[in-house]
PDB file of N, CA, C and O in Angstrom:
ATOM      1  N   UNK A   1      82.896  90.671  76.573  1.00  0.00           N
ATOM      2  CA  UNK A   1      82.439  90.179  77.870  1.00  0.00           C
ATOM      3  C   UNK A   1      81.753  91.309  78.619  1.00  0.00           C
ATOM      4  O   UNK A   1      82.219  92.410  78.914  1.00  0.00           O
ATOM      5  N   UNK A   2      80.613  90.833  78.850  1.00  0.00           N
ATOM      6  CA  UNK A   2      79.326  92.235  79.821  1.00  0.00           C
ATOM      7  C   UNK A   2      80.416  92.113  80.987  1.00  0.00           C
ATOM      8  O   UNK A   2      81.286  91.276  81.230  1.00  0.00           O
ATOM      9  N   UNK A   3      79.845  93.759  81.849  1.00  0.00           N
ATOM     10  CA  UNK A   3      80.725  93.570  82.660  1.00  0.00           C
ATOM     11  C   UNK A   3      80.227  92.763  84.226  1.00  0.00           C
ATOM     12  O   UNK A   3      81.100  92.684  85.090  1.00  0.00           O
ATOM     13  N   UNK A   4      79.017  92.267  84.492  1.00  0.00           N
ATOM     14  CA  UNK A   4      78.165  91.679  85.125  1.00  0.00           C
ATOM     15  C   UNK A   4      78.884  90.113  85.260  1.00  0.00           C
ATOM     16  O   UNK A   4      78.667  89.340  86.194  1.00  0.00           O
ATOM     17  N   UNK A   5      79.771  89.851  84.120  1.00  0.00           N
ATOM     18  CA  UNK A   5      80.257  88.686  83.552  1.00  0.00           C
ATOM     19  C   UNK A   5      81.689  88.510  84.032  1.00  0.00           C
ATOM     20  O   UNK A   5      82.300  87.486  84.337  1.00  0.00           O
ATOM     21  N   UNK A   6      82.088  89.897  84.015  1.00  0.00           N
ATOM     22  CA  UNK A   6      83.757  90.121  84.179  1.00  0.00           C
ATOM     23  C   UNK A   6      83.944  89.607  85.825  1.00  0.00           C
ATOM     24  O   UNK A   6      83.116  89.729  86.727  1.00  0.00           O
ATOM     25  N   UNK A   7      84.981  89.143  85.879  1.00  0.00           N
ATOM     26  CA  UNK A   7      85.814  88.628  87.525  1.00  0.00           C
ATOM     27  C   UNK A   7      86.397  90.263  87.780  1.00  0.00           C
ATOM     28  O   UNK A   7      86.161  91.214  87.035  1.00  0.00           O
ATOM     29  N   UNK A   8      87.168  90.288  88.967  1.00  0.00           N
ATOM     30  CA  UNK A   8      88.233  91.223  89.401  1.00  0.00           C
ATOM     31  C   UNK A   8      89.156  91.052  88.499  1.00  0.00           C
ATOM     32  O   UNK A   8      89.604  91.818  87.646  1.00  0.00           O
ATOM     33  N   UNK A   9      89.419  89.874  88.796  1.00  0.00           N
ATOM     34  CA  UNK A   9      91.122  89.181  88.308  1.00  0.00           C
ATOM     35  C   UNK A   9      91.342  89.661  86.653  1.00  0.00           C
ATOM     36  O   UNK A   9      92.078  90.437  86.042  1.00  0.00           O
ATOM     37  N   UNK A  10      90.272  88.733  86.344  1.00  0.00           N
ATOM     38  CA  UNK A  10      90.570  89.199  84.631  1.00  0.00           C
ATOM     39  C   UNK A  10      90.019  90.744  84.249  1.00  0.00           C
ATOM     40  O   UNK A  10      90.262  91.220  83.139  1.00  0.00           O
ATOM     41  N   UNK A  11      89.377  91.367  85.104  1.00  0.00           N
ATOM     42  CA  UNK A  11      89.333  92.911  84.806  1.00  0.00           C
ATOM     43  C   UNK A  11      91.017  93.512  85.348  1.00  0.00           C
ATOM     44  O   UNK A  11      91.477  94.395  84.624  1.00  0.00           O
ATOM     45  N   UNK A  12      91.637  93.200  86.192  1.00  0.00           N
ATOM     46  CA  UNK A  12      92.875  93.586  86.480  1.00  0.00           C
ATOM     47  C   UNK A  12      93.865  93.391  85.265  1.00  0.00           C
ATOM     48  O   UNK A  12      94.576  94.225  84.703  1.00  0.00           O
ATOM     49  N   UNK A  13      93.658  91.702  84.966  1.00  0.00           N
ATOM     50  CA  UNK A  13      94.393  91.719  83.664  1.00  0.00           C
ATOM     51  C   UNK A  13      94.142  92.184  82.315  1.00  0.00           C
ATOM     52  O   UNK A  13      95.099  92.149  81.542  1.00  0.00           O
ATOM     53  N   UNK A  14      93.274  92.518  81.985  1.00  0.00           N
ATOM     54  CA  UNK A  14      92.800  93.338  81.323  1.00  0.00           C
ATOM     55  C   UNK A  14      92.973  94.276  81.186  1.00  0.00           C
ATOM     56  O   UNK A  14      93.359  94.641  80.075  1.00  0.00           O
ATOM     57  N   UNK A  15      92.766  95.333  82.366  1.00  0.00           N
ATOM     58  CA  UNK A  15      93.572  96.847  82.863  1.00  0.00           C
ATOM     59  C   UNK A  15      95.328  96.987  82.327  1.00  0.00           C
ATOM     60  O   UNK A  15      95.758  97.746  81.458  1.00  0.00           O
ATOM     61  N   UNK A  16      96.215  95.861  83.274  1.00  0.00           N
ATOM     62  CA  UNK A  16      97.228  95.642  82.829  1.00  0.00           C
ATOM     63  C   UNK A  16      97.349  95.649  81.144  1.00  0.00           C
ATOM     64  O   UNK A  16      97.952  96.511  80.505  1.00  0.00           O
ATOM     65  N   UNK A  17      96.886  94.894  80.772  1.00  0.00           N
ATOM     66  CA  UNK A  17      97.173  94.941  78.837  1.00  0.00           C
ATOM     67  C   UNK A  17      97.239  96.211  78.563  1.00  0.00           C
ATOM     68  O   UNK A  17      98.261  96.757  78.149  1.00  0.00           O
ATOM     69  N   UNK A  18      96.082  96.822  78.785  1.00  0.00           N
ATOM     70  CA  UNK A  18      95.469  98.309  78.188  1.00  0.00           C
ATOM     71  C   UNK A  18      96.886  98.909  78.662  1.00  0.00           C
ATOM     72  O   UNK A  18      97.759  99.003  77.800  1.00  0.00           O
ATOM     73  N   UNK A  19      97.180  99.335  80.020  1.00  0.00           N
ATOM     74  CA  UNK A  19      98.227  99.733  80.105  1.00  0.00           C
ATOM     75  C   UNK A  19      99.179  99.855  79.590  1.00  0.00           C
ATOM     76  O   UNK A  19      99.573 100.947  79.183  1.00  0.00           O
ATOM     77  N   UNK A  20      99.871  98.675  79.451  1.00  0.00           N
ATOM     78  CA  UNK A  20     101.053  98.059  78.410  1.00  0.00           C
ATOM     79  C   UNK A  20     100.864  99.244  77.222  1.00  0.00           C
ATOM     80  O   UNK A  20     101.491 100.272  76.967  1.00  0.00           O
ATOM     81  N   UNK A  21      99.216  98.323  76.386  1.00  0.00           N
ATOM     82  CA  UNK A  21      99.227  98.501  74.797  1.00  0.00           C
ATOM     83  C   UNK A  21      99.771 100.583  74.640  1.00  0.00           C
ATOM     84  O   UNK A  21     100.349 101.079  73.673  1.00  0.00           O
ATOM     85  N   UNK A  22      99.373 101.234  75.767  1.00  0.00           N
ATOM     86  CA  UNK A  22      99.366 102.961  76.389  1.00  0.00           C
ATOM     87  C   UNK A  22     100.869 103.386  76.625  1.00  0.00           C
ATOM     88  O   UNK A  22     101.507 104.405  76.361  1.00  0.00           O
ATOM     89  N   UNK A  23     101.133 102.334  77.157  1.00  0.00           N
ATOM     90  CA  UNK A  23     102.990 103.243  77.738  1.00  0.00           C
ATOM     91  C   UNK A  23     103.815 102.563  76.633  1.00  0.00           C
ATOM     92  O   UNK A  23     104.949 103.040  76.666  1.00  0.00           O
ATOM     93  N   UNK A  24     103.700 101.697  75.731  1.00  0.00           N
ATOM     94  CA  UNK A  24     104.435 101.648  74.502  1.00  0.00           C
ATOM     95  C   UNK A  24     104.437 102.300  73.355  1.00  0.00           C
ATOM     96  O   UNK A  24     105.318 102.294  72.495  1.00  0.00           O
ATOM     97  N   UNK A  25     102.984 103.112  73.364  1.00  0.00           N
ATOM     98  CA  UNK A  25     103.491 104.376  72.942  1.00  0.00           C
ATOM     99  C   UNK A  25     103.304 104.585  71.199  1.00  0.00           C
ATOM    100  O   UNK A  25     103.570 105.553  70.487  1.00  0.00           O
ATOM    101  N   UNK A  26     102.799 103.401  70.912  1.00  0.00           N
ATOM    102  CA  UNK A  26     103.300 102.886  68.905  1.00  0.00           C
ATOM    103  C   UNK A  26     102.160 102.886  68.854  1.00  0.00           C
ATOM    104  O   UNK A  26     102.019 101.845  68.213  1.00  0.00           O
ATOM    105  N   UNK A  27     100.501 103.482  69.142  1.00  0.00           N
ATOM    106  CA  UNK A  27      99.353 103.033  69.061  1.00  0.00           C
ATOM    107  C   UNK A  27      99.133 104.718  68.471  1.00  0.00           C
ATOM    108  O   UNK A  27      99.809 105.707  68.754  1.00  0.00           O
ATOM    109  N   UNK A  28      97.783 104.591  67.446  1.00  0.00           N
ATOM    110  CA  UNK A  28      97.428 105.659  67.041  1.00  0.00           C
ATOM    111  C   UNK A  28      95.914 105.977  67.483  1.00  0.00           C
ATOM    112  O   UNK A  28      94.885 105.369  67.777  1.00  0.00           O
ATOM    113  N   UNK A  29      96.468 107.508  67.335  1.00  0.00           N
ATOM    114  CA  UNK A  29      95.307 108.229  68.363  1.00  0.00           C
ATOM    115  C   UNK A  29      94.171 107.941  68.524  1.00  0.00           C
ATOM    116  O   UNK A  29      93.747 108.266  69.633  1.00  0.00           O
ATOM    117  N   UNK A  30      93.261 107.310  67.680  1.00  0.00           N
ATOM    118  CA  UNK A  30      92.090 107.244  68.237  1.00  0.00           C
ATOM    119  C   UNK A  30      92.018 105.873  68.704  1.00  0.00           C
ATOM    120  O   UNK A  30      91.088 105.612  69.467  1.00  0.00           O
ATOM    121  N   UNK A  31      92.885 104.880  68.366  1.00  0.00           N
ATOM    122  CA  UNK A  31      92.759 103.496  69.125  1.00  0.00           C
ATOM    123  C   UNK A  31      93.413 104.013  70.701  1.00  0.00           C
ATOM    124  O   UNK A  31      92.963 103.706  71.806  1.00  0.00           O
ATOM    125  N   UNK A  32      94.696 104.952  70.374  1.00  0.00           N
ATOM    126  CA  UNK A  32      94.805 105.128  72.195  1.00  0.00           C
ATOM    127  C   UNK A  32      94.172 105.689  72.932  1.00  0.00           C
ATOM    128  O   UNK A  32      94.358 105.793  74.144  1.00  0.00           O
ATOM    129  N   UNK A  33      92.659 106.482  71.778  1.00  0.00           N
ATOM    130  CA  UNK A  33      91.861 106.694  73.046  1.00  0.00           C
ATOM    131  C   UNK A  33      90.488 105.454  73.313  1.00  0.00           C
ATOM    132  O   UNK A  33      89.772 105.239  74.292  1.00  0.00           O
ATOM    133  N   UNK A  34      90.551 104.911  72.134  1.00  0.00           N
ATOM    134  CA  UNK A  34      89.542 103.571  72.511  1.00  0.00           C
ATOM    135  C   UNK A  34      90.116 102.862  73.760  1.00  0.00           C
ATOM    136  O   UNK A  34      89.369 102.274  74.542  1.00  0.00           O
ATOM    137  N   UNK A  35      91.654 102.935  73.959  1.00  0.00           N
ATOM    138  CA  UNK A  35      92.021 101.974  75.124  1.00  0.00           C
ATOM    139  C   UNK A  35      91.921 102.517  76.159  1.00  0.00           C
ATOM    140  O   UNK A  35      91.923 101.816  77.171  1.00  0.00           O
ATOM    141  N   UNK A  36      91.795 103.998  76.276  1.00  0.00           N
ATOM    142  CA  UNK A  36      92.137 104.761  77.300  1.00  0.00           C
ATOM    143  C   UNK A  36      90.274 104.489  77.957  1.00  0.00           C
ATOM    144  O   UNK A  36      90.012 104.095  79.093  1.00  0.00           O
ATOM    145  N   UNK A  37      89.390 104.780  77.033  1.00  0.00           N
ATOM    146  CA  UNK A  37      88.496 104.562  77.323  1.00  0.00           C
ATOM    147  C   UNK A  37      87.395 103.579  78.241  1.00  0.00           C
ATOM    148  O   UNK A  37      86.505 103.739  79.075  1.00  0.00           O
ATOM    149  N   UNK A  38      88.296 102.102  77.269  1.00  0.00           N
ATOM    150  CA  UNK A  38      88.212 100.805  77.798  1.00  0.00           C
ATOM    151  C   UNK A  38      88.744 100.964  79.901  1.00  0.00           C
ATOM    152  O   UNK A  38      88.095 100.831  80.938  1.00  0.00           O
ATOM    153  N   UNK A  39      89.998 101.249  79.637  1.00  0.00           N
ATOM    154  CA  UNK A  39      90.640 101.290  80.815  1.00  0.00           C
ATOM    155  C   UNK A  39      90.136 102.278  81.635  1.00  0.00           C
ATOM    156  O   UNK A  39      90.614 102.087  82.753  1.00  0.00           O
ATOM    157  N   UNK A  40      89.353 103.312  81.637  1.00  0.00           N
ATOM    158  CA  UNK A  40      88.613 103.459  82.769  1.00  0.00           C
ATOM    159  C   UNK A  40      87.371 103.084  83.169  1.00  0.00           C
ATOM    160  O   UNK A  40      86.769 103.463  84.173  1.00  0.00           O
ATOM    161  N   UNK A  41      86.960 102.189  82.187  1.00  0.00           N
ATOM    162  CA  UNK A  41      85.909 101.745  82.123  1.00  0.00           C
ATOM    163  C   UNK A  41      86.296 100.690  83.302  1.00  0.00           C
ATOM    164  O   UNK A  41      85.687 100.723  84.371  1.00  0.00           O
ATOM    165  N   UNK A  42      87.343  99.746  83.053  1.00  0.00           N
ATOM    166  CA  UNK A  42      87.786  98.603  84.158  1.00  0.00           C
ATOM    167  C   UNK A  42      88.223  98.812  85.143  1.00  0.00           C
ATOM    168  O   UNK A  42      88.407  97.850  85.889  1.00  0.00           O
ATOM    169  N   UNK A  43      88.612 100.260  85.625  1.00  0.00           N
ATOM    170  CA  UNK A  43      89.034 100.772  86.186  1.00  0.00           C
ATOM    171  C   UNK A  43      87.871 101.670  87.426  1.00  0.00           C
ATOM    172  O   UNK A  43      88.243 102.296  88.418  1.00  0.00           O
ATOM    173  N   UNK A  44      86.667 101.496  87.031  1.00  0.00           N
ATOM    174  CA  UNK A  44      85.787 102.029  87.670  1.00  0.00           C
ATOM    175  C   UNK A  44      84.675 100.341  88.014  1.00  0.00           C
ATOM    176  O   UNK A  44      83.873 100.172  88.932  1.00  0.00           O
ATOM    177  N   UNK A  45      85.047  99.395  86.935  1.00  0.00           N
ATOM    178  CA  UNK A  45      84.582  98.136  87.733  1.00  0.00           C
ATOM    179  C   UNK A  45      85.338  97.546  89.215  1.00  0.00           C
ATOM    180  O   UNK A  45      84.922  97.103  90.286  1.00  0.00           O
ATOM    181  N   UNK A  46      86.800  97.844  88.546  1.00  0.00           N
ATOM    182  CA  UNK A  46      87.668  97.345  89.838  1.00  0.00           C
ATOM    183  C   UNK A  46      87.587  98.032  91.111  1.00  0.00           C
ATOM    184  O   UNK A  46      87.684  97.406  92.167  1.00  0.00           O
ATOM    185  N   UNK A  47      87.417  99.258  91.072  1.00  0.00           N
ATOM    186  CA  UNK A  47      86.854  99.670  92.048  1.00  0.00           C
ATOM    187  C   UNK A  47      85.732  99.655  92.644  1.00  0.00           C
ATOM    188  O   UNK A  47      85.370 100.036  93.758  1.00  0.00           O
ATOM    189  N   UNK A  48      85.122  99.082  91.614  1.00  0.00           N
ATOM    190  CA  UNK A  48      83.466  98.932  92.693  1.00  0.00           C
ATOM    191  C   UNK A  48      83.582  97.448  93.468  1.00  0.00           C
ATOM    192  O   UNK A  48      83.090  97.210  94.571  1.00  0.00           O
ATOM    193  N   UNK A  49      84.188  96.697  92.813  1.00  0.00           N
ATOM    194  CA  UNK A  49      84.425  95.379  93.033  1.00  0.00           C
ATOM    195  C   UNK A  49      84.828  95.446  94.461  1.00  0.00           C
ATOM    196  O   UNK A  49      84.176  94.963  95.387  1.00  0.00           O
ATOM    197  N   UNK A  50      86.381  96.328  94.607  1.00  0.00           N
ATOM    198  CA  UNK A  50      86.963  96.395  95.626  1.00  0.00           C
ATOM    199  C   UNK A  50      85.925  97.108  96.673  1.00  0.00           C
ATOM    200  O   UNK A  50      85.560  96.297  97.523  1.00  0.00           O
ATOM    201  N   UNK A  51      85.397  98.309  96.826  1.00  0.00           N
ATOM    202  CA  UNK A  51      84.518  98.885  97.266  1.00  0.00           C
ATOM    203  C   UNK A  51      83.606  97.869  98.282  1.00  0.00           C
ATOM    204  O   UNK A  51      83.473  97.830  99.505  1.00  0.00           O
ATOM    205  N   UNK A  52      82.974  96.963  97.020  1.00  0.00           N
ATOM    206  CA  UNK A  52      82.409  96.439  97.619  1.00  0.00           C
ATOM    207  C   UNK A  52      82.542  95.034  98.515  1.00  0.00           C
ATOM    208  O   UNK A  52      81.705  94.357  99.112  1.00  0.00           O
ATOM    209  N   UNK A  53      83.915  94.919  98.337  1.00  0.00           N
ATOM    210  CA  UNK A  53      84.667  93.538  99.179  1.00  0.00           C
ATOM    211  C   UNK A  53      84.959  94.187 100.602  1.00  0.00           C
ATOM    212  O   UNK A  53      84.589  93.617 101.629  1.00  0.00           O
ATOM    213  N   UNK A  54      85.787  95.668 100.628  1.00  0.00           N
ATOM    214  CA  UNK A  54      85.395  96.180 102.100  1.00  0.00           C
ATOM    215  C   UNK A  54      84.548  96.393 102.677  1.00  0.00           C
ATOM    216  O   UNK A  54      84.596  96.585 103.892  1.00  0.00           O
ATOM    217  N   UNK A  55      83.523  96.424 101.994  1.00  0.00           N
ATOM    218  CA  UNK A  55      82.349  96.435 102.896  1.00  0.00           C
ATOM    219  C   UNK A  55      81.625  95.464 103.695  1.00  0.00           C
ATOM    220  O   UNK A  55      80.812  95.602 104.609  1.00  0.00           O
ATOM    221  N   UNK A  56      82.364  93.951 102.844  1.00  0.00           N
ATOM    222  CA  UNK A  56      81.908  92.713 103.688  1.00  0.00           C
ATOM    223  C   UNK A  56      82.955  92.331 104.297  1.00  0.00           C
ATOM    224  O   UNK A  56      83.001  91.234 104.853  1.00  0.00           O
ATOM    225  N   UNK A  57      84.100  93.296 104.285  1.00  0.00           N
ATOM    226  CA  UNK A  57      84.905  92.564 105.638  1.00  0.00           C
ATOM    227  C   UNK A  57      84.776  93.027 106.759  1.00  0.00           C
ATOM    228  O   UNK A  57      84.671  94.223 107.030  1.00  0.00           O
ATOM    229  N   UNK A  58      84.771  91.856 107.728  1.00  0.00           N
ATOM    230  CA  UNK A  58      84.917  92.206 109.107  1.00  0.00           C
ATOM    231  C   UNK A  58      86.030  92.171 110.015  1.00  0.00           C
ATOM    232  O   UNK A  58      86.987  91.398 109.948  1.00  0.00           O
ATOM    233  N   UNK A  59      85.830  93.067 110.866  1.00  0.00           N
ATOM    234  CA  UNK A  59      87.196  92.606 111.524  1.00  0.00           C
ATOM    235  C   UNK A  59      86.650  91.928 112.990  1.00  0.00           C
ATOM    236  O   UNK A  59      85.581  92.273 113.494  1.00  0.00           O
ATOM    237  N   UNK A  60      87.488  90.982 113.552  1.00  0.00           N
ATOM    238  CA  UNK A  60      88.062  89.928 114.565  1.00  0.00           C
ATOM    239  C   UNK A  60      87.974  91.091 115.925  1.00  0.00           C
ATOM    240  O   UNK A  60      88.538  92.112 115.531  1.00  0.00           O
ATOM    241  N   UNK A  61      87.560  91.247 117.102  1.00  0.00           N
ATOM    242  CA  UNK A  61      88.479  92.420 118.159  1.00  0.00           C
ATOM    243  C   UNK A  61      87.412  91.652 119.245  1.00  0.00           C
ATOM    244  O   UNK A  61      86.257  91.224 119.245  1.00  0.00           O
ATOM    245  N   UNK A  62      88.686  91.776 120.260  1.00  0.00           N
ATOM    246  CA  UNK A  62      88.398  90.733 121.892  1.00  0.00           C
ATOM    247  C   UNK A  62      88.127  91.621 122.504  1.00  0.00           C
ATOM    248  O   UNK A  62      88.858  92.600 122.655  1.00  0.00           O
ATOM    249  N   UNK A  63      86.977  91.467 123.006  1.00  0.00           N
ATOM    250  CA  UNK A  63      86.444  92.340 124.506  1.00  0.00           C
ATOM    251  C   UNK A  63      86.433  91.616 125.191  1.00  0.00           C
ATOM    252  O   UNK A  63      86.491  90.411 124.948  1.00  0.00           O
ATOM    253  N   UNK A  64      86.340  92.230 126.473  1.00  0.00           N
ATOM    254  CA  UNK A  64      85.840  91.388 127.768  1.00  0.00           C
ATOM    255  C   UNK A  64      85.236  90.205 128.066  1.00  0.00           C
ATOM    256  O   UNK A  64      85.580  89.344 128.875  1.00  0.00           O
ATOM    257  N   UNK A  65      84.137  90.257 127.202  1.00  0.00           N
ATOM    258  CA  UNK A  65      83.331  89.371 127.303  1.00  0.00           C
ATOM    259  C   UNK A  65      83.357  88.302 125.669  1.00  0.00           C
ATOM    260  O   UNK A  65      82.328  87.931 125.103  1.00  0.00           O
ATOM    261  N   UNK A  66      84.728  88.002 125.206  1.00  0.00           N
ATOM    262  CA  UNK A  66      85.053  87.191 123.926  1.00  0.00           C
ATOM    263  C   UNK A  66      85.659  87.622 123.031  1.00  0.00           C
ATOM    264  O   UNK A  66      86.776  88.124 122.905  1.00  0.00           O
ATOM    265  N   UNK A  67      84.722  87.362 122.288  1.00  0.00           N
ATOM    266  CA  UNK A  67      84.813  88.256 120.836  1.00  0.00           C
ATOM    267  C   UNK A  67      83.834  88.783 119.958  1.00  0.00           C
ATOM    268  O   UNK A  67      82.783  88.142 119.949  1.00  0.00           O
ATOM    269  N   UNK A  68      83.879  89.628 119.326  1.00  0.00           N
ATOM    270  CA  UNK A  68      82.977  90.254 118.584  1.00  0.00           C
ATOM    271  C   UNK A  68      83.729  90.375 117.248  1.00  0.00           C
ATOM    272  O   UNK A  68      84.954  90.476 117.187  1.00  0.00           O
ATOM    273  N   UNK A  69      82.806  90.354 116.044  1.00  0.00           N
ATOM    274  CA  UNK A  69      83.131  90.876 114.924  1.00  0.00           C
ATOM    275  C   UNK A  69      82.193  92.672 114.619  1.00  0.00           C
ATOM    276  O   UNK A  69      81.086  93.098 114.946  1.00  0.00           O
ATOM    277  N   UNK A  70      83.270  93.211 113.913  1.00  0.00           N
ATOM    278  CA  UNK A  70      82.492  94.514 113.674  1.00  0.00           C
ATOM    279  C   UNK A  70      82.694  94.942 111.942  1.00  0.00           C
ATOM    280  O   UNK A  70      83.173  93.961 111.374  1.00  0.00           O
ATOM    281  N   UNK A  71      82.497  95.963 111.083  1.00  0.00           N
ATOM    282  CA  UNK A  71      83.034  96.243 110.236  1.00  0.00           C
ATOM    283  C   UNK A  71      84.387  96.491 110.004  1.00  0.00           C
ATOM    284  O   UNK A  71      84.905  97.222 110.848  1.00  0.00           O
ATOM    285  N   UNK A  72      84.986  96.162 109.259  1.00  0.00           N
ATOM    286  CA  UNK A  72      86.875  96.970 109.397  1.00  0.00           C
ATOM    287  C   UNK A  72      86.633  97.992 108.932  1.00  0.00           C
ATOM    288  O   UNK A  72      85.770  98.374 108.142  1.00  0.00           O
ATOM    289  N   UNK A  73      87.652  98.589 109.588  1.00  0.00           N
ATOM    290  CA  UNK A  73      88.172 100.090 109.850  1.00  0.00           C
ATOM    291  C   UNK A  73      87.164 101.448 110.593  1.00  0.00           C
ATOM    292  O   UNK A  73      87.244 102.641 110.299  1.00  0.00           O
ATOM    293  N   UNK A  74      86.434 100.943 111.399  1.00  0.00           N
ATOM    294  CA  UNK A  74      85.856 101.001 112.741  1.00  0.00           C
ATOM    295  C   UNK A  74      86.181 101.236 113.976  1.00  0.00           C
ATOM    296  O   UNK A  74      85.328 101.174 114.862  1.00  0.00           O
TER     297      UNK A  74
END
């Protein structure tokens, strides 16, 4: 799956596996570094993902005159 293709969700679960298949420990070296590989690979999607979800949130804040929306964490 391109990663253009990939969700958050199933890049998270995905991450998770890799994890798993890493802290159990029974995997040989060069597949634990194919996973290790994989996993920062999803690991640098999930963060852009996220990255880029704060950037379209806004936050809610009452002035005087209503309300306004602004960027969060502003």
């Amino acid at each position: 799956m391109a990663n253009e293709e990939l969700k958050f969700e199933q890049a998270m679960k995905n991450l998770t596996a890799v994890v798993e298949k890493l802290e159990a420990g029974n995997v040989p070296l060069d597949e634990a570094l194919r996973y290790y590989e994989e996993g920062m690979k999803l690991i640098r999607f999930c963060t852009a993902c996220l990255d880029e979800a704060e950037q379209r949130i806004e936050a809610v804040r009452r002035t005087d005159n209503g309300f306004v929306t602004e960027p969060f964490g502003e």
